[in-house]
C-alpha positions in Angstrom: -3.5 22.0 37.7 -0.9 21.3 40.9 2.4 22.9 41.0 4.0 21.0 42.9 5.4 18.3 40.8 8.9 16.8 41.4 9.6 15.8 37.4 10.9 11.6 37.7 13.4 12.2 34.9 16.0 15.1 34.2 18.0 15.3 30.8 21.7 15.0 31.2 23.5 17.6 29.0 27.0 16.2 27.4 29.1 18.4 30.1 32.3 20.0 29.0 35.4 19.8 31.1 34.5 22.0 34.1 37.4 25.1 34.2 37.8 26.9 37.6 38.3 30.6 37.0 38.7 30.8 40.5 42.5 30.9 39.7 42.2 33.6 37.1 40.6 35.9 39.8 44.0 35.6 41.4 46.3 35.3 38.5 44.5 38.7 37.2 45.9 41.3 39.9 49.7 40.1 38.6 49.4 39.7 34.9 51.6 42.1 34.5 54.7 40.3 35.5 55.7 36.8 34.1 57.5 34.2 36.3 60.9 35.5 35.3 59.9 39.3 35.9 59.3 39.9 31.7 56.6 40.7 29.9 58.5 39.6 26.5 57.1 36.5 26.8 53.6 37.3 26.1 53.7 35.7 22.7 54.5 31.9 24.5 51.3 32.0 26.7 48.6 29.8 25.0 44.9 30.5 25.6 43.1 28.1 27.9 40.2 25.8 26.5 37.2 26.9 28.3 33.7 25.8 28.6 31.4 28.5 27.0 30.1 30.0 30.9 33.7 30.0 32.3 34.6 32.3 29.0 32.2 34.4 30.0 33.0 34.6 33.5 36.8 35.5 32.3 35.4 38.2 29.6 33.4 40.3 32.6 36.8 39.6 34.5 39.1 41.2 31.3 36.5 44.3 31.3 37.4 45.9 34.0 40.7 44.8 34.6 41.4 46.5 31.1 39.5 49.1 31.2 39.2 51.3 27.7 41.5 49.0 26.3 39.0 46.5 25.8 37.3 46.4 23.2 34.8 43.8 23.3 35.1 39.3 23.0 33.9 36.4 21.6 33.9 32.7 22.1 35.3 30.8 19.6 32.8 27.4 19.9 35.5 25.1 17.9 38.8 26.0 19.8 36.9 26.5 23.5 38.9 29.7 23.2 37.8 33.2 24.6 39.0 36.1 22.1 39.3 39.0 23.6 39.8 42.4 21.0 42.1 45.2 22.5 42.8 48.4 20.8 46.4 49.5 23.0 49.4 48.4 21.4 50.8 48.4 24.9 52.7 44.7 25.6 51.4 44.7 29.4 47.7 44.6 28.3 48.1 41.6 25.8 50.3 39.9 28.5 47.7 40.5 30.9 44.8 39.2 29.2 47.0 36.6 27.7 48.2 35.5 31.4 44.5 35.5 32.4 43.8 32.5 29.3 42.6 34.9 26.6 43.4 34.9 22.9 44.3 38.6 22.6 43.7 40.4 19.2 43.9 44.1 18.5 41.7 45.7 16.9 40.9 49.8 15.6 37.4 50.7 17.0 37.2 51.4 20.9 33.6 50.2 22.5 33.2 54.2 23.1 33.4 54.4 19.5 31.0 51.9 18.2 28.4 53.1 21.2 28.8 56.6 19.3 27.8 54.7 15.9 24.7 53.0 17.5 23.8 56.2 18.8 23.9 58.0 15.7 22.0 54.9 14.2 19.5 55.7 16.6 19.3 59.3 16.2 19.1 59.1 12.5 17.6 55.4 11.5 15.6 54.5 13.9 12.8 53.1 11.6 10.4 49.8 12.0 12.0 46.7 10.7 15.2 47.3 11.5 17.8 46.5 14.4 21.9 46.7 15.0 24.4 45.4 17.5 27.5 45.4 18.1 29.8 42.3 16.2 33.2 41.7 18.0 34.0 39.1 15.6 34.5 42.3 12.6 34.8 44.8 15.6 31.8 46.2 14.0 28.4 47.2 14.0 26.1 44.6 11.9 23.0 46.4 11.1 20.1 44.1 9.7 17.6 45.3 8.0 13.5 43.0 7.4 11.8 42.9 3.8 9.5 46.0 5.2 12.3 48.7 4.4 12.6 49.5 1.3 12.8 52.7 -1.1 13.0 56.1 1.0 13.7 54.0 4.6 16.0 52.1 2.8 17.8 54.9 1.2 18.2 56.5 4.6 19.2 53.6 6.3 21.9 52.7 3.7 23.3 56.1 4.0 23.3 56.7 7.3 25.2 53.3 7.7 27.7 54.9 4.7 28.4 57.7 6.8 29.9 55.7 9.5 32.5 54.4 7.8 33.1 51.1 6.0 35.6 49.7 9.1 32.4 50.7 11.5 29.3 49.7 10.3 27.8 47.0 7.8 23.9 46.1 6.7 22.3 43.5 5.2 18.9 42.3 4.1 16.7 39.9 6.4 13.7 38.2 4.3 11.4 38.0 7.0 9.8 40.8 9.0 11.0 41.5 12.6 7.9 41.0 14.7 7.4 39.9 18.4 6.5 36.0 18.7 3.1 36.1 20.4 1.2 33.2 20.2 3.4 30.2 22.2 9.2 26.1 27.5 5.8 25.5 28.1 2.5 27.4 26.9 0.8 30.1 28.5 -2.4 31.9 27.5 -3.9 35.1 28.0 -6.1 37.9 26.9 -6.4 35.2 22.9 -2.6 35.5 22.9 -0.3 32.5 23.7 3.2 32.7 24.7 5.8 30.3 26.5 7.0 31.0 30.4 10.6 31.8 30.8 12.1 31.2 34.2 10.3 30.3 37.5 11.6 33.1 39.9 11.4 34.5 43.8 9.6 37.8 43.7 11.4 40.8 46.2 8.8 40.0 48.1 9.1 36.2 48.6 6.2 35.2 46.2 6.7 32.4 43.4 6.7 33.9 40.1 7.9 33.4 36.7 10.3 35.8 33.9 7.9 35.9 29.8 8.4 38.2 27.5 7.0 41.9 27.8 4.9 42.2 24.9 3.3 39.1 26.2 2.9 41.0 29.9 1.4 43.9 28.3 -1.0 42.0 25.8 -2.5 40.6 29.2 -3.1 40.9 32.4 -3.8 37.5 33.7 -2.2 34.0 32.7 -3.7 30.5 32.3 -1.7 27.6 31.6 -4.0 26.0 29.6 -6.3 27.4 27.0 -9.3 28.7 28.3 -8.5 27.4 31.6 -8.6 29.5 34.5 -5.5 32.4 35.4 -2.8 31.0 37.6 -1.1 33.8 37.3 -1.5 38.1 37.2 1.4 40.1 35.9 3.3 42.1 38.1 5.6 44.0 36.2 6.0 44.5 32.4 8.7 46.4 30.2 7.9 47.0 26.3 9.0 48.6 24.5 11.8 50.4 25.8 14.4 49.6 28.0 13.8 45.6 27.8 11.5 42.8 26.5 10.7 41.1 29.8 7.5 40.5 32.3 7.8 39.4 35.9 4.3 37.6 36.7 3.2 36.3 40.3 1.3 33.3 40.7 -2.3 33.3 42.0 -1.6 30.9 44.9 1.3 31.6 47.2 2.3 27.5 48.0 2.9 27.2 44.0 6.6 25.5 43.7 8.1 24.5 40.6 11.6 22.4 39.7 14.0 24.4 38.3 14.4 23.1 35.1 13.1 23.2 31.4 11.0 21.0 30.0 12.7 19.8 26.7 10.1 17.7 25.2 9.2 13.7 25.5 9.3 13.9 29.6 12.8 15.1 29.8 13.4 18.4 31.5 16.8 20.1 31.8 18.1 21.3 35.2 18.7 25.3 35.5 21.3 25.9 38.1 22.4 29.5 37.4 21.7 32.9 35.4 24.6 33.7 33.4 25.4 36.4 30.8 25.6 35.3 26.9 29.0 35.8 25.2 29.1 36.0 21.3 29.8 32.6 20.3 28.1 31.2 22.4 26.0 28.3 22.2 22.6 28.1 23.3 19.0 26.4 23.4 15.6 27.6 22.8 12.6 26.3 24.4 8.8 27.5 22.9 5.6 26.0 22.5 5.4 26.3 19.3 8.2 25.2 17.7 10.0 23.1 20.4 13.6 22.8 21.0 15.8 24.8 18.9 20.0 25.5 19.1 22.4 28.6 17.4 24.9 30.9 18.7 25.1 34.1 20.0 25.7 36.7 17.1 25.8 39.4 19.3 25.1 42.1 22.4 23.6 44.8 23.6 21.1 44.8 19.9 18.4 47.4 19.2 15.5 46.4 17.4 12.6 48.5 16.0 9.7 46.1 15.9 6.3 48.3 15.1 5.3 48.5 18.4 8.5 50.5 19.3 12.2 50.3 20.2 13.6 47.8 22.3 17.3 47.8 23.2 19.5 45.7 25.3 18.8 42.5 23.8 20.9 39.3 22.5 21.0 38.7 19.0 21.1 35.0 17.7 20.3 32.8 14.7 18.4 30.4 16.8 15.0 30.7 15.0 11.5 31.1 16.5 7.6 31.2 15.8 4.7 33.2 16.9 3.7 31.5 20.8 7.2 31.5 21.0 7.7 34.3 22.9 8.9 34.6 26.5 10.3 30.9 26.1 13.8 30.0 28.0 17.0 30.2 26.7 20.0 28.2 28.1 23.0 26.8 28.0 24.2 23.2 27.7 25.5 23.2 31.4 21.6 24.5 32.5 22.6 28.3 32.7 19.7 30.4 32.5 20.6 32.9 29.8 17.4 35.2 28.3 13.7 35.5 26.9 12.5 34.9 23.5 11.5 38.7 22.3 11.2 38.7 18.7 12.8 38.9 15.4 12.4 37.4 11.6 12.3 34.2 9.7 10.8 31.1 11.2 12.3 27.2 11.8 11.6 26.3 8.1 14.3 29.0 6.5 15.8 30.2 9.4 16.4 34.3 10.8 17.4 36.2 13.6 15.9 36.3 16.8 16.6 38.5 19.4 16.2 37.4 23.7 16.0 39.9 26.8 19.0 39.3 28.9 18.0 37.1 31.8 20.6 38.7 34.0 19.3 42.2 33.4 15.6 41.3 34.0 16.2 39.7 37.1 18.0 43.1 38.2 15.1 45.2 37.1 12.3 43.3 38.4 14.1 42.1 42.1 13.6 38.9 41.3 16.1 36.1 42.0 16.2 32.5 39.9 14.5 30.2 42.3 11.7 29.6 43.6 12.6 27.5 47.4 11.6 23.9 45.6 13.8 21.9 47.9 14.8 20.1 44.7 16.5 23.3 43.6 20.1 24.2 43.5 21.7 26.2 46.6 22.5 29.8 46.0 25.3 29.9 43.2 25.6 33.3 41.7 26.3 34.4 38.2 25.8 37.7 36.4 25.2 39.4 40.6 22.2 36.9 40.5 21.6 34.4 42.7 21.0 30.6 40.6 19.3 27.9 42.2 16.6 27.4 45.1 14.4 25.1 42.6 13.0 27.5 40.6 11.2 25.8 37.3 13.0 26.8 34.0 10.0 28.2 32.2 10.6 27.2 28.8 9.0 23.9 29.8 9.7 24.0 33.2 7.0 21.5 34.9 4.7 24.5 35.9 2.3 26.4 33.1 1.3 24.4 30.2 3.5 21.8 32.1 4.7 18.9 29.7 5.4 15.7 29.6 3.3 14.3 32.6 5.0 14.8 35.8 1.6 15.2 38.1 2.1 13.0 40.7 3.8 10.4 38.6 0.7 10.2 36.7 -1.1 12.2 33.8 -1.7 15.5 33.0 -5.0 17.2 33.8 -7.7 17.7 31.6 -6.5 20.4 28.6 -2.7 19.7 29.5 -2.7 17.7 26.3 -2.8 13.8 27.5 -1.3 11.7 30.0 1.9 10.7 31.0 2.1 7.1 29.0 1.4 8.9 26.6 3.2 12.2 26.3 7.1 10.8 27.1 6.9 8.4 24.5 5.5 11.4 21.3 8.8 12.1 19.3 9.2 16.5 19.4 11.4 16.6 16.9 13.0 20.4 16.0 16.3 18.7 15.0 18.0 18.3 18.7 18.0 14.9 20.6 17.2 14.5 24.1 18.2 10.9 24.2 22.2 9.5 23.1 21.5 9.5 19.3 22.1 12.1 16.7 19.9 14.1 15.3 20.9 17.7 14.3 24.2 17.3 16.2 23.0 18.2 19.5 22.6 15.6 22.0 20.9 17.0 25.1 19.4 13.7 26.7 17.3 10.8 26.0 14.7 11.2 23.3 13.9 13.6 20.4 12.8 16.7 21.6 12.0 19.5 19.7 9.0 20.8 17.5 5.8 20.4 18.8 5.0 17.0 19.6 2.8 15.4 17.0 0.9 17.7 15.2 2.9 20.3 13.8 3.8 23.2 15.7 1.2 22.9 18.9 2.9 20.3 21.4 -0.3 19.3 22.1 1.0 16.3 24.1 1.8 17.2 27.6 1.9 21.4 26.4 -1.9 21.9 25.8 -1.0 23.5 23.2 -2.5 21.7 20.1 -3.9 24.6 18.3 -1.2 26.9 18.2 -1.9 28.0 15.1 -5.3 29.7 15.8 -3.2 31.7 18.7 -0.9 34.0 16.8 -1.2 37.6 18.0 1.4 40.0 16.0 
């Protein structure tokens, strides 16, 4: 299969009113002084509406320019507001971050504090099934616990979350079973396991290469991107468990370029034009294999999870559910930020779970890779998270490269195991409840058809994914 396809047609996400923080950057250094020299006015600043990345943007701003008085933020999806929690009672920090566009709230537990709590969690409940992370919406730690602890490990779990406090710490019950999605963006396989490619990237040393999942880096060495085809790609670098879920693998041949972009389903494909943090809140896309195209919102940051195969920490915790072959699949923002990996978690698409995504930002950093891959149809250099964004590198989830969908090849159809040909695969409904198209269907309108979960049969997008029988691929 070529990589070198220029996709004909690109989904146009509904784009939000674009805000410039590039005035907050200078409003910041003087917050602490209103126009008529007061700060009693603090109370008659409203927050700014702001599109989900530029609240982000602002929140990283507010960290360091309050220091230990922050205390963690949110986006708050139906006013466009960033929340930001403070625990000083001091009037000059809520003018600040008030000045800067924030909705300032105060709250009792410092982020020192709740690190202490996750570290005792760790310390003393650090048992298979379960995860935490840190809720700024309750300016708490929400500990979740699968249906595979129960009697002693529950016990200990319970009490351990008891001795935190009840203003610190809360658990629940999940029904599924946390569990890496292994099986099937667009489908990769490799060693019997299937999983989806994240983000085409530059390698430090020039080469193309693309961002999956860990577990899916360490269950193989080599990647095909079709099944039982022949590798296109060896791994490079692979973290799980530990300090990350993520996988940087190179492609075989050195000339391989790829569109930045992800390939939603039904020919449409979704331009990536940055890497961008996540903010709790926020909302956000998931491309697989498997299951398609699926939307939620951030829950929360920094989350631990204990899958059997060990501890991971660092990740993003969302409701956006997920399905074995999932894994390693793109998640982004509506605007085409690159944002982080499918990992794991519980539940499927039928009743719903948690699922939990490496950080995008932070595997780029580990790996010394950069979003972008020099496709000339890529975007020029914009940074986000210290990362650079553009340089055409192909959004993974999808992205026109392995597993490729939706017949790009030359304007013509995909090869032989890609699924079909290109009058055939735009025209296959995908359907996981979003819309790539102008009508509604699930509330999300990303483009111009349905899109979503696994075209035709099932879960296996075997038109234009080569993906058909998913369900003989699931490795966990």
């Amino acid at each position: 299969m070529s990589h070198k396809r220029i996709p004909k047609r690109k989904a146009a996400f509904a784009a939000g009113t674009v805000v410039a923080l590039g005035a907050a950057a200078i409003l910041l250094p003087n917050a602490n002084a209103s126009q008529d020299g007061s700060s009693n006015d603090a109370a008659a600043i409203a927050p700014k509406t702001l599109k989900a990345s530029d609240a982000s943007d602002l929140a990283s701003q507010l960290e360091k320019l309050l220091g230990d008085d922050f205390a963690g933020s949110y986006y708050d999806s139906d006013s466009g507001q960033l929340v930001v929690n403070v625990i000083s009672g001091d009037n000059n920090v809520v003018v600040q971050a008030k000045k800067a566009g924030a909705k300032v709230r105060e709250v009792e537990n410092s982020l020192p504090e709740l690190a202490a709590g996750a570290k005792t969690l760790k310390e003393e409940a650090t048992i298979p099934g379960t995860a935490w992370a840190v809720d700024p919406r309750t300016n708490k730690i929400l500990v979740t616990a699968d249906s595979t602890v129960t009697g002693a490990k529950w016990n200990t779990l319970e009490s351990t979350v008891k001795s935190l406090g009840s203003d610190m710490a809360t658990v629940k019950k999940s029904a599924g079973t946390f569990k890496t999605f292994v099986s099937g963006g667009d489908a990769i396989f490799g060693g019997g396991a299937r999983c989806s490619l994240g983000f085409n990237v530059t390698a430090g040393d020039g080469s193309p290469a693309f961002l999956t999942a860990g577990h899916c880096g360490v269950a193989a060495e080599q990647w095909s991107d079709t099944q039982d085809g022949q590798p296109i790609a060896t791994v490079d670098q692979a973290t799980f468990p530990g300090d990350g879920d993520f996988a940087l693998v190179k492609y075989d041949d050195p000339a391989t370029q790829a569109p930045s972009e992800v390939n939603v389903g039904g020919g449409q494909t979704v331009a990536i034009n940055q890497a961008a943090d996540a903010e709790v809140g926020l909302q956000v896309f998931r491309m697989g294999s498997t299951t398609g195209l699926a939307d939620g919102q951030v829950l929360g940051l920094d989350a631990t999870v204990n899958y059997p195969e060990g501890t991971v920490t660092g990740l993003i915790q969302t409701d956006v559910c997920a399905e074995p072959g999932d894994s390693g699949g793109s998640l982004f923002t509506q605007d085409g930020s690159a944002i982080g990996l499918t990992s794991g978690g519980s539940g499927d698409c039928t009743v719903g779970g948690e699922t939990f995504f490496q950080p995008v930002t932070t595997a780029l950093q580990a790996v010394g890779a950069t979003l972008g891959a020099g496709d000339a149809a890529g975007g020029a250099g914009d940074q986000a998270g210290g990362e650079e964004a553009g340089a055409g590198a192909g959004a993974g989830a999808g992205a026109g490269d392995a597993g490729a969908g939706a017949g790009e090849e030359a304007g013509a159809g995909q090869e032989a195991g890609a699924g079909g040909d290109a009058s055939a695969s735009p025209g296959e409904e995908a359907g996981a409840g979003q819309e790539v198209g102008g009508e509604e269907a699930g509330g999300d309108v990303i483009g111009g058809q349905d899109a979503g979960n696994g075209q035709d049969a099932g879960n296996g997008q075997d038109v234009g994914n080569g993906a058909g029988d998913a369900a003989d691929q699931s490795h966990n």
